[in-house]
C-alpha positions as CSV (number, residue, x, y, z in Angstrom):
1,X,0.3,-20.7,-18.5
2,X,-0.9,-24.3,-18.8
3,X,-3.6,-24.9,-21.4
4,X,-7.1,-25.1,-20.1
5,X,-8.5,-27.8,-18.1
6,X,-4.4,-28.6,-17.6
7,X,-2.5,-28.1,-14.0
8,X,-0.3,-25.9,-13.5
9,X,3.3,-26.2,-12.7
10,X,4.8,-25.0,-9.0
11,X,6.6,-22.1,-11.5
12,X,3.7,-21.6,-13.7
13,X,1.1,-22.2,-10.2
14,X,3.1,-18.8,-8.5
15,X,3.9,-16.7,-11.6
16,X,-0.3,-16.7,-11.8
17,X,-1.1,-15.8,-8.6
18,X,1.5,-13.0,-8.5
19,X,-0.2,-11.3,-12.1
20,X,-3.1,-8.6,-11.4
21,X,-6.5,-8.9,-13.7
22,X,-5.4,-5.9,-16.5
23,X,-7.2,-4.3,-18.9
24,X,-5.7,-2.7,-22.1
25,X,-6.1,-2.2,-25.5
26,X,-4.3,-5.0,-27.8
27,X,-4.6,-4.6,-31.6
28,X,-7.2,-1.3,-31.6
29,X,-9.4,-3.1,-29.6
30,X,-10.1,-3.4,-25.5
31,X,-8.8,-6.5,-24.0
32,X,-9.3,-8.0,-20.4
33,X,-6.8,-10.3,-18.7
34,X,-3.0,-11.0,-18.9
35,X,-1.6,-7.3,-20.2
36,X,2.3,-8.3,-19.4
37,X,3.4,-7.9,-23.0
38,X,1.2,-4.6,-23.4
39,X,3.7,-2.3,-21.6
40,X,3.1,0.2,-19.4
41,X,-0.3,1.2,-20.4
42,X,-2.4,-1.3,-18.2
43,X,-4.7,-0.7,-15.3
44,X,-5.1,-3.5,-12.6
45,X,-8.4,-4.2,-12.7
46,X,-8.1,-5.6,-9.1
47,X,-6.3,-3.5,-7.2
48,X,-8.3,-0.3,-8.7
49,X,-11.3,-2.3,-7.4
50,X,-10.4,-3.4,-3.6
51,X,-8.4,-0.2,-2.9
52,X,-11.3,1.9,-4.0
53,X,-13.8,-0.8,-2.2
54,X,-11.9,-0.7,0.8
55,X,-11.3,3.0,1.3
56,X,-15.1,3.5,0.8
57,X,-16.2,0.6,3.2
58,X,-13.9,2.3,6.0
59,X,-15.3,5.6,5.2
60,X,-18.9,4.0,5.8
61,X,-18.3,2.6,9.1
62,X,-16.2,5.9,10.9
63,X,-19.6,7.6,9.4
64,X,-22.0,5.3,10.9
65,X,-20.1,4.7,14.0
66,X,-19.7,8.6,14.3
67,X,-22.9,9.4,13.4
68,X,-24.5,6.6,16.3
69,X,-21.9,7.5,19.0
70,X,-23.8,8.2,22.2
71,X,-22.2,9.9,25.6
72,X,-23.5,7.2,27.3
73,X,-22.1,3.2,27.6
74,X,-20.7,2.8,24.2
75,X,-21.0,0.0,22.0
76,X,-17.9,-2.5,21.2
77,X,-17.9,-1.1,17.9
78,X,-17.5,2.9,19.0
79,X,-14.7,1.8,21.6
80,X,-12.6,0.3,19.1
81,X,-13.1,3.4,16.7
82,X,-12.2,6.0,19.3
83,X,-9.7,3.5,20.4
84,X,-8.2,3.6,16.8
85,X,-8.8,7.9,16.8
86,X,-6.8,8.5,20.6
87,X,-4.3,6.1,19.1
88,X,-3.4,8.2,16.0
89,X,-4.3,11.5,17.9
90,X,-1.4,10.9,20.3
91,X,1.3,9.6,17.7
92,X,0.5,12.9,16.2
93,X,0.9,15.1,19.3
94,X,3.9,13.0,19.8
95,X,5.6,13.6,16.3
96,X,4.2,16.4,14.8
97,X,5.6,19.6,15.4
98,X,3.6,22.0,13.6
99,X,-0.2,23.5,13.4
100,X,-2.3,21.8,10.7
101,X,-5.7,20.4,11.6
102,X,-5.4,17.7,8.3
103,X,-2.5,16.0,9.4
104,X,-4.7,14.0,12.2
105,X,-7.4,12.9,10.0
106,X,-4.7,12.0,7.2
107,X,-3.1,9.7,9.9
108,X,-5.9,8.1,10.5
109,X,-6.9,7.9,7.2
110,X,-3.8,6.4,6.2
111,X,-3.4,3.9,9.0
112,X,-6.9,2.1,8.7
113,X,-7.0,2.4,4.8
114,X,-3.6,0.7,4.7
115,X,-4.0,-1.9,7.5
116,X,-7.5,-2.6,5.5
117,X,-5.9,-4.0,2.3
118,X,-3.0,-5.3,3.7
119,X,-5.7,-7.4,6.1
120,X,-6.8,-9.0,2.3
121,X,-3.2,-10.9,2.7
122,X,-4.9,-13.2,5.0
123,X,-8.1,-14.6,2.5
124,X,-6.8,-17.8,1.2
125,X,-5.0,-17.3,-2.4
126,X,-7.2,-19.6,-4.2
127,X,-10.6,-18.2,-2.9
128,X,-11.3,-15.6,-4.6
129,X,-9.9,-16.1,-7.8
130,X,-12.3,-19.6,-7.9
131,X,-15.3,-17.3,-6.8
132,X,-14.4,-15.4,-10.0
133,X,-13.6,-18.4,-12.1
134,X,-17.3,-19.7,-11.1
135,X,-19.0,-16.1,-11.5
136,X,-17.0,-16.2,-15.6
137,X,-18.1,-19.8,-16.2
138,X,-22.0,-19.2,-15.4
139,X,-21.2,-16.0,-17.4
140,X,-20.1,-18.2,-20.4
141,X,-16.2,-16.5,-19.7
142,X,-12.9,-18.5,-18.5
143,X,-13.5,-22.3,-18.4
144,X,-11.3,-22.8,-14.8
145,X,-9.8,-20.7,-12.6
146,X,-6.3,-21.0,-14.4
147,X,-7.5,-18.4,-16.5
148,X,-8.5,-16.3,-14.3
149,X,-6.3,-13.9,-12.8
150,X,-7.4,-12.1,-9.8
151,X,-4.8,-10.8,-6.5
152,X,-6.8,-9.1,-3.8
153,X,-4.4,-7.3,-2.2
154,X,-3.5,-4.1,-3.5
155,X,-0.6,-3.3,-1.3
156,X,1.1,-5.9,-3.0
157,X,0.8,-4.2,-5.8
158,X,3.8,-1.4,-6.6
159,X,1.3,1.1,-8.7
160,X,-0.6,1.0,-5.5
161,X,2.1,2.0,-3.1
162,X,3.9,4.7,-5.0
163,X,0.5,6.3,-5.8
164,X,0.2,6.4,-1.6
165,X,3.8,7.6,-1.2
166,X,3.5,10.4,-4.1
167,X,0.2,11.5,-2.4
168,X,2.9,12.1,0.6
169,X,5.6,13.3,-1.6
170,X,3.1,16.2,-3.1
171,X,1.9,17.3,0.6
172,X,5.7,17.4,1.1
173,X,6.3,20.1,-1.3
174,X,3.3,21.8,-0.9
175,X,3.5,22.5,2.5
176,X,7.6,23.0,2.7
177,X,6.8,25.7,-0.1
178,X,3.3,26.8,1.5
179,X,5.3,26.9,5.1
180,X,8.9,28.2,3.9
181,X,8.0,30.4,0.7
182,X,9.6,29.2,-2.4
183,X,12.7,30.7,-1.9
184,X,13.1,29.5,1.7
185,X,12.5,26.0,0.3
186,X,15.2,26.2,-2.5
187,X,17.5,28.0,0.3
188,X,16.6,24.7,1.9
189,X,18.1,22.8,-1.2
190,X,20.8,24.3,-1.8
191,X,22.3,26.0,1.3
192,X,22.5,22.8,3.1
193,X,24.2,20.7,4.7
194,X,27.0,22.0,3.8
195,X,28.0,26.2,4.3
196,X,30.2,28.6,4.3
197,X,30.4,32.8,5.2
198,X,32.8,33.0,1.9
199,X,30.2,33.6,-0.2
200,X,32.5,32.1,-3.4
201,X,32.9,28.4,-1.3
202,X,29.0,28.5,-0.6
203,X,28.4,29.5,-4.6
204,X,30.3,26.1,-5.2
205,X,28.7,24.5,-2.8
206,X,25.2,24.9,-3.9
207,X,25.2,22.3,-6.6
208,X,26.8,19.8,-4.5
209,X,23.9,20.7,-1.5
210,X,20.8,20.5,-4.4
211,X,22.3,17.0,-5.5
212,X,22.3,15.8,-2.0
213,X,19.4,17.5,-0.9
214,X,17.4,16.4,-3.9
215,X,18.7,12.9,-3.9
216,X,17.5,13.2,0.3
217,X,13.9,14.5,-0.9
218,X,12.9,11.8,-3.8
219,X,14.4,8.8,-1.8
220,X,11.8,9.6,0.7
221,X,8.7,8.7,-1.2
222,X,10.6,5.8,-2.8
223,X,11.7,4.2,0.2
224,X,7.8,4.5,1.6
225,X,6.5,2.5,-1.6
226,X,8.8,0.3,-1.8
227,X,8.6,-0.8,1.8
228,X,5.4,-1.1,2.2
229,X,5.4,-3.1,-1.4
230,X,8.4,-5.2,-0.7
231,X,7.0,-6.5,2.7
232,X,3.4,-7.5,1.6
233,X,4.8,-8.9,-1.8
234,X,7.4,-11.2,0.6
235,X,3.9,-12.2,2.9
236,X,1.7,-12.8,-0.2
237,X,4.2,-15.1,-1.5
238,X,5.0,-17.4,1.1
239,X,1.4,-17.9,1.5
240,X,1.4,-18.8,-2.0
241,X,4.3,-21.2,-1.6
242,X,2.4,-22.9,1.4
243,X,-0.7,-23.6,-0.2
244,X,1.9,-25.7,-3.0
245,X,2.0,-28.2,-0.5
246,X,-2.0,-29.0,-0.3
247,X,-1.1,-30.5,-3.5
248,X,1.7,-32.6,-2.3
249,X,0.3,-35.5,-0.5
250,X,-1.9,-36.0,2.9
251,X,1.5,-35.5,5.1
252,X,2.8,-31.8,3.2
253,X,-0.9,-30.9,3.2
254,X,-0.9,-31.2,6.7
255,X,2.2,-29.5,7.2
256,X,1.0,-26.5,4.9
257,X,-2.1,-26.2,7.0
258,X,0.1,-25.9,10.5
259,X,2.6,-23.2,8.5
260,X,-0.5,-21.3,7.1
261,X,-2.2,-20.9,10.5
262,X,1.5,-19.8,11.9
263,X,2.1,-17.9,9.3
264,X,-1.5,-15.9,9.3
265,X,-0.8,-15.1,13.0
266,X,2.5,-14.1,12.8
267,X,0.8,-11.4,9.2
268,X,-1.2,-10.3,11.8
269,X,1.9,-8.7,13.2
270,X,3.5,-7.4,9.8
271,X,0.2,-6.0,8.3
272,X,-0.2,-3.7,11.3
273,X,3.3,-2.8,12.0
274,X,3.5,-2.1,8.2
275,X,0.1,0.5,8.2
276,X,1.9,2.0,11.3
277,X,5.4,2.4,9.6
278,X,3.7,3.7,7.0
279,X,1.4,6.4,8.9
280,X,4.1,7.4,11.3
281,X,6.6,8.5,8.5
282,X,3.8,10.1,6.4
283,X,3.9,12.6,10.0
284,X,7.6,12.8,10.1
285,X,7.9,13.9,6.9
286,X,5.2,16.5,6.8
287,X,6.3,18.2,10.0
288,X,10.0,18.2,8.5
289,X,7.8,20.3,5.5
290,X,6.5,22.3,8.3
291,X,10.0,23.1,10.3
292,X,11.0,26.5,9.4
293,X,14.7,27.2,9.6
């Protein structure tokens, strides 16, 4: 990173805006900022602030629309919600195949808490970070805001989406153990896909079955971070590249402004398909856990 009060580089402009605000203990004592050469014991700050912030403000407004909802001519507001609750209620009729009153609500849950932070994609990169920068200077902290480091979305953040996915991964073996018994779930891993009635071929078959089996089981969650991750990350950092060009002369700084507005329309798009993708598989997968064989 440039020294302060000094511009950044293009390199040195994206490498900041992709590094989340850590917190971590350097030499015995607590440090806050850049953690990269701490290791794996970080937290990010940010994300643990606007995931947590967002899943509270969308339990707020289902509570207060739910607890205002009238029988009569509804509001704007109490459409959109039960709008939002019919749409997940029938992708759940639709896909799941079981009886479990939590996978509807964990739809739901899962699709607005999702499309929430993925929705933070589309607040300028530079905002909020010079909010902060402004809020530390007052405070007598960073002197410009290429010291501070601040990213607002948390789905662009891996921790973030492999935390969702291995919240999906433990319903997953809770209810394919709750559902199948324990030993109907490792019958499940290792007496399939492959079988035979000569009991000595299926005994030789049933490490080959747990390795594919196993492999099938864990790339699930994997895939469902990584997706989700991989997606926003891409978004985040072509808006990052765009907003180079305000810094590139009246005729790129126009150009960045057309490719930003098309390019915050065409989000729209991604962030919600990517909350769906997300919220559909989460069913799929639990009602595979609830399929008895």
């Amino acid at each position: 990173m440039a020294a302060s009060g000094e511009p950044l580089t293009s390199q040195g402009y994206i490498q900041h805006h992709l590094q989340n605000f850590q917190v971590c203990t350097k030499d015995g004592s607590l440090y806050w900022g850049n953690c990269s050469d701490v290791g794996f014991w970080s937290l990010n700050v940010d994300t643990l602030i606007w995931s947590i912030g967002l899943g509270i403000f969308f339990l707020w407004l289902f509570r207060s629309v739910g607890k205002k909802a009238t029988s009569g001519v509804p509001g704007k507001l109490q459409c959109f919600v039960e709008m939002l609750v019919e749409f997940v209620d029938g992708n759940v009729k639709d896909t799941f195949h079981g009886r479990n009153k939590l996978i509807a609500p964990l739809g739901l849950t899962i699709f607005v808490w999702v499309f929430l932070m993925n929705l933070m994609d589309l607040v300028p990169v530079d905002l909020v970070p010079r909010l902060v920068a402004e809020g530390t200077v007052a405070a007598g902290g960073a002197n410009d805001i290429h010291e501070v480091y601040h990213k607002i979305v948390p789905t662009t953040d891996l921790n973030l989406t492999f935390a969702l996915a291995l919240g999906v991964f433990a319903l997953m073996i809770f209810y394919s153990v709750k559902v199948k018994s324990p030993l109907g779930f490792l019958k499940e891993l290792t007496l399939h896909p492959f079988s035979s009635k000569n009991m000595f071929v299926q005994t030789l078959l049933i490490p080959v079955n747990f390795l594919i089996e196993s492999i099938t089981l864990l790339a699930k969650p994997v895939s469902l971070g990584l997706r989700l991750f991989g997606n926003l990350y891409a978004g985040e950092l072509i808006f990052i590249l765009i907003a180079l060009l305000y810094s590139a002369g009246v005729v790129l700084g126009t150009l960045g402004g057309v490719l930003q507005l098309g390019w915050a329309i065409f989000h729209i798009l991604v962030i919600t398909l990517q909350a769906f993708i997300f919220m559909v598989l989460t069913i799929v997968y639990l009602s595979m856990a609830h399929e008895d064989h």
